[in-house]
C-alpha positions in Angstrom: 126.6 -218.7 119.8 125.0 -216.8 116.9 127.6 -217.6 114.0 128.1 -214.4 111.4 128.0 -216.7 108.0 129.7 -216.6 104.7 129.3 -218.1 101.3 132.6 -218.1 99.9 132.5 -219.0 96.1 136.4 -219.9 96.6 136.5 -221.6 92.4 136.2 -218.8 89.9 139.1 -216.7 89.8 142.4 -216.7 88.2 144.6 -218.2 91.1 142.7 -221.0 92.2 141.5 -222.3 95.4 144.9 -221.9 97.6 145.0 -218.4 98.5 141.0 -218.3 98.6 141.4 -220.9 101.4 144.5 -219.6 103.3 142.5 -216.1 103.8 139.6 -217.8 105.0 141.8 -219.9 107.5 143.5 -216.7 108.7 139.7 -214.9 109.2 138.3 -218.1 110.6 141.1 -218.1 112.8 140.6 -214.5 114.1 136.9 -214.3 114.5 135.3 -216.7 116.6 132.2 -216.2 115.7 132.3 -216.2 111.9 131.9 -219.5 109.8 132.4 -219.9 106.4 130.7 -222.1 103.4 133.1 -222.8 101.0 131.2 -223.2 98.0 132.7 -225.0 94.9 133.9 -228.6 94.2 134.4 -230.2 97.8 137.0 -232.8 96.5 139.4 -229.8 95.9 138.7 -227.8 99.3 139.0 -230.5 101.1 142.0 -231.9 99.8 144.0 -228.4 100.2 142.0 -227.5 103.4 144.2 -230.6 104.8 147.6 -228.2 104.8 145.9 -225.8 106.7 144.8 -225.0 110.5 141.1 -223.7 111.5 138.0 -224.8 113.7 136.2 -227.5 111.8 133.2 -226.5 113.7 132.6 -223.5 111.9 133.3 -224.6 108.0 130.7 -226.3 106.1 131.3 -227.6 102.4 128.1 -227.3 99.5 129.5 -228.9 96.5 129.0 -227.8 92.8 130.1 -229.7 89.6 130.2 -225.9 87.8 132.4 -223.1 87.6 131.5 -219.4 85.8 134.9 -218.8 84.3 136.1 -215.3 83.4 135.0 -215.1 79.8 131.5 -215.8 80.8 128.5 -214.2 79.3 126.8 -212.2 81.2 123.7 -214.3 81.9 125.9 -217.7 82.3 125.0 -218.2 85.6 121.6 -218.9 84.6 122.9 -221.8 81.7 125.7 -223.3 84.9 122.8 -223.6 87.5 125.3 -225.5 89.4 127.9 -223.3 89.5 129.9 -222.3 92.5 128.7 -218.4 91.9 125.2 -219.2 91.6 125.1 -221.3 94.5 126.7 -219.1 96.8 124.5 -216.4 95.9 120.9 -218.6 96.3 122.7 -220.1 100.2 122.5 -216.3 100.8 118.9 -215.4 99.0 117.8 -218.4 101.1 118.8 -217.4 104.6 121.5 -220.2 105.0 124.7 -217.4 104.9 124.5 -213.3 105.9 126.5 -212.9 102.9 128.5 -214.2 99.8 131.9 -213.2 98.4 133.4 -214.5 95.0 136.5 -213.7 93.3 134.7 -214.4 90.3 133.7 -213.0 86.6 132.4 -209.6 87.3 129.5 -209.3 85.0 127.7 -212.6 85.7 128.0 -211.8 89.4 126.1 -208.6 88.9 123.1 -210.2 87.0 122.9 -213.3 89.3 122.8 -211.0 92.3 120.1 -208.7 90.6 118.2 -211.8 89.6 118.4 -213.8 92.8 118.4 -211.7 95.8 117.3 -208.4 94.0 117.5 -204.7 95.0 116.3 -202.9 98.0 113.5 -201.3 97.8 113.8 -197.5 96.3 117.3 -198.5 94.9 116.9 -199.2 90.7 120.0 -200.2 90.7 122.9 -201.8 92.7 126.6 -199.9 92.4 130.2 -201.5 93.2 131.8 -199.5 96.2 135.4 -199.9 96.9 137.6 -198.4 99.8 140.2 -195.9 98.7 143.2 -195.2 100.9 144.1 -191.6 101.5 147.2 -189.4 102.7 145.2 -188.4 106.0 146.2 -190.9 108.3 143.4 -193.8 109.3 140.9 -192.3 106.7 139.2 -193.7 103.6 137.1 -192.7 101.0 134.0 -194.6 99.8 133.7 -194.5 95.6 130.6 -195.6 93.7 129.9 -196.9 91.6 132.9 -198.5 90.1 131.4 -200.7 87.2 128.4 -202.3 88.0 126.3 -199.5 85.7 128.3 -198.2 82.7 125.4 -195.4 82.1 123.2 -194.0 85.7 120.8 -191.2 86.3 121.1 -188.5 88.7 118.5 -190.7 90.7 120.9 -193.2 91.3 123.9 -191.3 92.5 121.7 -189.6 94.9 120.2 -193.2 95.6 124.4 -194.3 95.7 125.3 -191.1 98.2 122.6 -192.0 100.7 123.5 -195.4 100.9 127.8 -194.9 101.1 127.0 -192.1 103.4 124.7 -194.6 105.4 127.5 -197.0 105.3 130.2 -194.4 105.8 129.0 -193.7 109.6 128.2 -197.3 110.3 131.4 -199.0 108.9 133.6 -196.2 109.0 131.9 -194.1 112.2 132.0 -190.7 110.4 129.2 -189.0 112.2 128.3 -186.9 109.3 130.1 -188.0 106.4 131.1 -185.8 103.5 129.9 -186.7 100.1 131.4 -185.0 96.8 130.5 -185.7 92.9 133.2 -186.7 90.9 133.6 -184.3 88.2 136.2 -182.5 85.5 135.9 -179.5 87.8 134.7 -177.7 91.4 132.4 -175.0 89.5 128.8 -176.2 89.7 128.4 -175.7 86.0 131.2 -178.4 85.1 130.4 -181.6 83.5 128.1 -183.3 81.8 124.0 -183.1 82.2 124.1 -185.9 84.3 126.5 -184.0 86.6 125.1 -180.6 86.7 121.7 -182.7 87.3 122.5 -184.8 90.3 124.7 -181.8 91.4 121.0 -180.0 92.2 119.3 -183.0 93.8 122.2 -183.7 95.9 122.9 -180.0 97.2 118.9 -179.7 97.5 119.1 -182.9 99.9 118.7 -181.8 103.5 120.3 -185.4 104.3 123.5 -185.3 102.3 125.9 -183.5 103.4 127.3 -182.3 100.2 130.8 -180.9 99.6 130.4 -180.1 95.8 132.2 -181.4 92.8 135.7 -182.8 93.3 138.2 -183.6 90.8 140.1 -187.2 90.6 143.1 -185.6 91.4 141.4 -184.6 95.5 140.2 -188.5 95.6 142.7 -189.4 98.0 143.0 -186.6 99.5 141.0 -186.9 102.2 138.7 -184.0 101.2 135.4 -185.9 101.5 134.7 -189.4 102.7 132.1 -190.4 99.7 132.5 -189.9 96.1 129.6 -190.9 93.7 129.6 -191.3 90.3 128.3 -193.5 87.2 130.1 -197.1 86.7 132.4 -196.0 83.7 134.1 -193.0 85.3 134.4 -194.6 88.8 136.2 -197.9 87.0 138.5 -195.9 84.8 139.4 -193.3 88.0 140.0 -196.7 90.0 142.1 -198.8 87.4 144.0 -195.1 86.7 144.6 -194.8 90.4 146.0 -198.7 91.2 148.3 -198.0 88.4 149.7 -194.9 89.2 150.3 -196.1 92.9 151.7 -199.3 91.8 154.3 -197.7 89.3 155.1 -195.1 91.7 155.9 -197.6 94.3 157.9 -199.7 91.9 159.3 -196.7 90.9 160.6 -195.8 94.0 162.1 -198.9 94.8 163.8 -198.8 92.0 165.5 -195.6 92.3 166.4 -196.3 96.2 168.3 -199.7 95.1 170.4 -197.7 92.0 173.6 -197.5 94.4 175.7 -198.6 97.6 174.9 -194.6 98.4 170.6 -194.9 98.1 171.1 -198.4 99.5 172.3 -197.3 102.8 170.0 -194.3 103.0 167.1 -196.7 102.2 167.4 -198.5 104.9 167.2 -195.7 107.3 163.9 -194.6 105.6 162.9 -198.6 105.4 159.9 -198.3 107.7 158.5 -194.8 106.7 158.6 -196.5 102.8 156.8 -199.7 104.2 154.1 -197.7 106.1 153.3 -195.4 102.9 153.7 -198.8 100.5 151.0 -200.2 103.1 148.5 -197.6 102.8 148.2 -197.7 98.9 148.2 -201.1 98.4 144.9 -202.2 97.1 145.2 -205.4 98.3 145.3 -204.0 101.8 142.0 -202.5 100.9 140.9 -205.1 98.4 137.2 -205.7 97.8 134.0 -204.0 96.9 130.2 -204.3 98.4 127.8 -204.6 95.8 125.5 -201.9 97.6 121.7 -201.8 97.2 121.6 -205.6 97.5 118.5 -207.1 99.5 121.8 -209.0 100.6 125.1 -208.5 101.5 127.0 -209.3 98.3 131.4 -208.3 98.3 133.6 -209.1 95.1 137.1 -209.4 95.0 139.7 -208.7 92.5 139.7 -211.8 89.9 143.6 -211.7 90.5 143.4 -212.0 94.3 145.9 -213.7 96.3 145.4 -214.4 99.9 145.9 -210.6 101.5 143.1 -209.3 99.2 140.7 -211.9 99.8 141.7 -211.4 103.5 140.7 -207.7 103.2 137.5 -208.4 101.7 136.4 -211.3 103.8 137.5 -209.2 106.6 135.4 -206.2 105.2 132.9 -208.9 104.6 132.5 -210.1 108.6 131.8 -205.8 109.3 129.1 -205.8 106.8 127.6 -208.5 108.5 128.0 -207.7 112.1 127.0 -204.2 111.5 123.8 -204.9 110.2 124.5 -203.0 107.1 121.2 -204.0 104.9 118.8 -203.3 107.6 120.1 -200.0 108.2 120.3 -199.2 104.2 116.9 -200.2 104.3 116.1 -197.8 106.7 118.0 -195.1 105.5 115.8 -195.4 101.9 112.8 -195.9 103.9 113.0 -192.4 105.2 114.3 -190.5 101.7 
């Protein structure tokens, strides 16, 4: 059997190994065709890999002395040559994994990935893509980039759209998927010169199918299943959204629990509460590819416990099975 293989930089974020390894056990566990690296000081995985149950056939162990911590420089990676980041990345530039996933410093993972397994061609620069729940049922939306580039050109969001949208049918199976530009307002004279810039090359595209502008209030929506943008509004529109659907939700538990009276009508809503708690949980859809990679490169949250590295090893396995890369490639190929 042809094993689907990660490098799973399990050491640099801020909870530790445990729930790193627990998630991988539970993806080993359901995918019998995946097998994992865990990267990072073998000592420690080993030791805590003892508590847990999965096929010792498909785990291998490449230990480093080194770990990129969070407050990092950005070119660190290059100073810890044996760190657990770098090394995952280089198993993956090297053909020994299809792809690598860290829960690691953000920054340094960016410039190790551009530096090691570089960009596809066409693509100037690679863009963080998350998944975003929305209130249609069983539907997502694709937003990029999400902090890898603080500052892009309309070049790249049209670069970004082709590639989510390539992604979009392949991952998600949206035969034509919907792509709209995240902006302060539908008229096509809103925004910025960026905006009304990219707004022309994208509605100009014969291969985009382009919805328009759409505002950050439409982003779960379910209106369109891409949304581009540069790196600094797509991580403040992200951060604002998590928050907002984790106070709400607390928010809502809290007013359901005030009284005997909201306690007993709770319990008749319990499900409906737990199905719409599920579907705005980030950590249900934790995770973001790194897209325009030569590679297949995901990060999760630094705070991730085991559901949201789950989500994103999970996410991970797709990528890989799905040949994502090659069909990128061939996507850019043909612009």
């Amino acid at each position: 059997m042809e094993y689907k293989t990660i490098a799973f930089d399990v050491m640099g974020s801020d909870k530790g190994i445990p729930p790193a390894l627990e998630a991988a056990c539970q993806v080993l566990n359901e995918f019998n065709d995946l097998k994992i690296i865990f990267v990072g000081n073998q000592e420690e995985i080993k030791k805590y890999l003892k508590k847990l149950k999965y096929d010792n056939d498909r785990v291998e162990f490449f230990n480093t002395t080194e770990i990129i911590n969070m407050t990092d420089s950005i070119l660190d990676f290059r100073r810890k040559k044996d760190s657990s980041m770098t090394k995952a990345i280089e198993l993956v530039n090297e053909d020994k994994a299809n792809a690598v996933v860290t829960g690691g410093a953000t920054a340094p993972y960016i410039a190790a990935c551009h530096f090691i397994i570089k960009e596809i061609q066409g693509v100037d620069r690679p863009a963080f893509m998350p998944v975003i729940p929305t209130i249609v049922s069983n539907k997502v939306t694709l937003l990029l980039d999400v902090g890898a580039n603080l500052e892009c050109t309309p070049k790249d969001l049209k670069t970004f759209a082709i590639m989510a949208g390539e992604y979009s049918k392949l991952i998600n199976k949206i035969e034509k998927p919907l792509i709209g530009l995240l902006n302060v307002g539908e008229e096509k004279s809103k925004g910025l010169e960026l905006h009304r810039e990219t707004y022309k090359l994208l509605e100009d595209s014969e291969r985009i199918n382009f919805f328009g502008n759409i505002e950050p209030r439409y982003v779960t929506s379910g209106f369109v299943d891409v949304v581009v943008t540069d790196g600094y509004t797509g991580n403040i529109a992200l951060k604002a959204a998590e928050g907002m659907a984790k106070n709400l939700l607390n928010e809502i538990k809290s007013s359901v629990t005030k009284n005997l009276f909201r306690k007993l009508a709770a319990l008749r809503l319990r499900k409906a509460f737990k199905e719409v708690a599920a579907k705005f949980d980030y950590k249900n859809h934790a995770g973001a590819l790194l897209i325009g990679l030569n590679k297949i490169a995901f990060k999760s949250h630094g705070s991730s416990d085991k559901r949201s590295f789950y989500a994103t090893l999970k996410m991970t396995y797709n990528a890989i099975v799905n040949n994502v890369v090659i069909r990128l490639k061939e996507a850019l190929l043909n612009e």
